[in-house]
N, C-alpha and C positions, 0 to 999 in steps of 0.2 A: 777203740773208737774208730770208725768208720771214716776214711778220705772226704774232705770237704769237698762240697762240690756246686760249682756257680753256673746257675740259670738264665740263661737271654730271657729277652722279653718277649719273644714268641713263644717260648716253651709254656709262659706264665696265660697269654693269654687263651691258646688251644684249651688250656687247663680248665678255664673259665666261659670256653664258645662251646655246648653242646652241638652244636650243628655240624662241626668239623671234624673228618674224619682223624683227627688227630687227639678228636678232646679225650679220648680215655685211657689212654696211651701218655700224656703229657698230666692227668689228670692223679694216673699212678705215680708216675715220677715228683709229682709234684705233694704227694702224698707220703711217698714214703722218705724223702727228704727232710718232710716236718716232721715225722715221727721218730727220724736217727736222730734228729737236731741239725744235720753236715749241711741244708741251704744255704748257699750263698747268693744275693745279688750286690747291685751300687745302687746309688741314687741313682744315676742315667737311667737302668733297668725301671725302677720304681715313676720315674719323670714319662719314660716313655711308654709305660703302661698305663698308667694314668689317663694319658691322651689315650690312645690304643682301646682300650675297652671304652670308653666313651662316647668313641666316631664309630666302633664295631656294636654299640647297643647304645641307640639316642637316647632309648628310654630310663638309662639307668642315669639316677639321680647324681648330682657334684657329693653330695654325702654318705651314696652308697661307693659308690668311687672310691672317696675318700675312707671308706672301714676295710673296703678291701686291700688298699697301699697299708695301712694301719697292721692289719694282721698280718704281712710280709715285714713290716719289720722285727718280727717275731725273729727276722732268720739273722747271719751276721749279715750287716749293710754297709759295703765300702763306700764311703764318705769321696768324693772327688774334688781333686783340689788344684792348684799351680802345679804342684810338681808332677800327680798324675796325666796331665796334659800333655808336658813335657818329654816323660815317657812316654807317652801312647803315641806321641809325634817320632819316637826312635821305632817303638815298633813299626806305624804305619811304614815309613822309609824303608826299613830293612824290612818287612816282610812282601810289602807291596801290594796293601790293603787299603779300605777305607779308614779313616780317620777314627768313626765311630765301634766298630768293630775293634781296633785297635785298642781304645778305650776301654771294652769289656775285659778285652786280655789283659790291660793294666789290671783292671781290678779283680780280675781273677788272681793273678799272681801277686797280687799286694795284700789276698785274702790267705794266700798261704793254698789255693784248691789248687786239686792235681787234677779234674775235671772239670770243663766247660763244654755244657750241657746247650748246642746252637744248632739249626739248619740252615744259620748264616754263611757258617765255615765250613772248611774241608774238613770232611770225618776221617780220624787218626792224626789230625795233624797236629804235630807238638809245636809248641811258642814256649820255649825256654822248659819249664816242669810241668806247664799244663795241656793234658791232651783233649781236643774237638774233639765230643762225642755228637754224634744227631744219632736220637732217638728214634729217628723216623726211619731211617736207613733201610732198617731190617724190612721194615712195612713197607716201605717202596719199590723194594727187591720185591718181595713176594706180591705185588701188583701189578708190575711190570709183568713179572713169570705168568699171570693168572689172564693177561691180557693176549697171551701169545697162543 
């Protein structure tokens, strides 16, 4: 079985914006994590996509919205609670992060993933067993390179 592995909410939305040169790229990853079974998000993830594609397509209805959060709970979903707060308030401190950020790491590591999948955070960076991937990385490198 293949390393679990938790999604920001940008990774989910790219997934879902053709327009961005990130949708097919995020569109794969987000594909082939439903078909290992290994996504991971939280509710915050789910909460903030919700908004997120909403304000990013006026036109998409409160019930298309609502089947697209629907079919992500297909994946495991960490539930947030008092005590995850409370850690993510030890991370924030000790890492010297935002608050919210912090919060995903909680629930990355309370989902058991050894990958958090973000271009929120530093790429390679570990928080306890879980390591910042950004997908985008590679594509940024070689755009950077194509611009010079």
């Amino acid at each position: 079985m293949s390393a679990k592995s938790f999604v920001d909410t940008s990774i989910l939305l790219y997934a879902h914006d053709s327009s961005s040169d990130k949708h097919e790229l995020a569109k794969q990853l987000v594909t082939d994590l439903w078909n290992t079974q290994t996504g991971v998000i939280s509710t915050q993830v789910l909460q903030e996509f919700s908004v997120a594609i909403r304000r990013a397509n006026p036109d998409l209805s409160v019930v298309q919205a609502a089947i697209l959060v629907q079919n992500f709970s297909g994946w495991q979903v960490v539930a947030n609670n008092a005590d995850s707060i409370v850690r993510a308030l030890r991370i924030e401190t000790r890492h010297k992060i935002s608050f919210w950020d912090a919060l995903i790491i909680e629930a990355a590591q309370t989902a058991g993933a050894e990958i958090l999948y973000s271009e929120n955070l530093d790429d390679g960076q570990l928080y306890g067993s879980v390591r910042v991937v950004n997908p985008f990385q590679k594509q940024k490198a070689l755009s950077q390179t194509a611009g010079r």
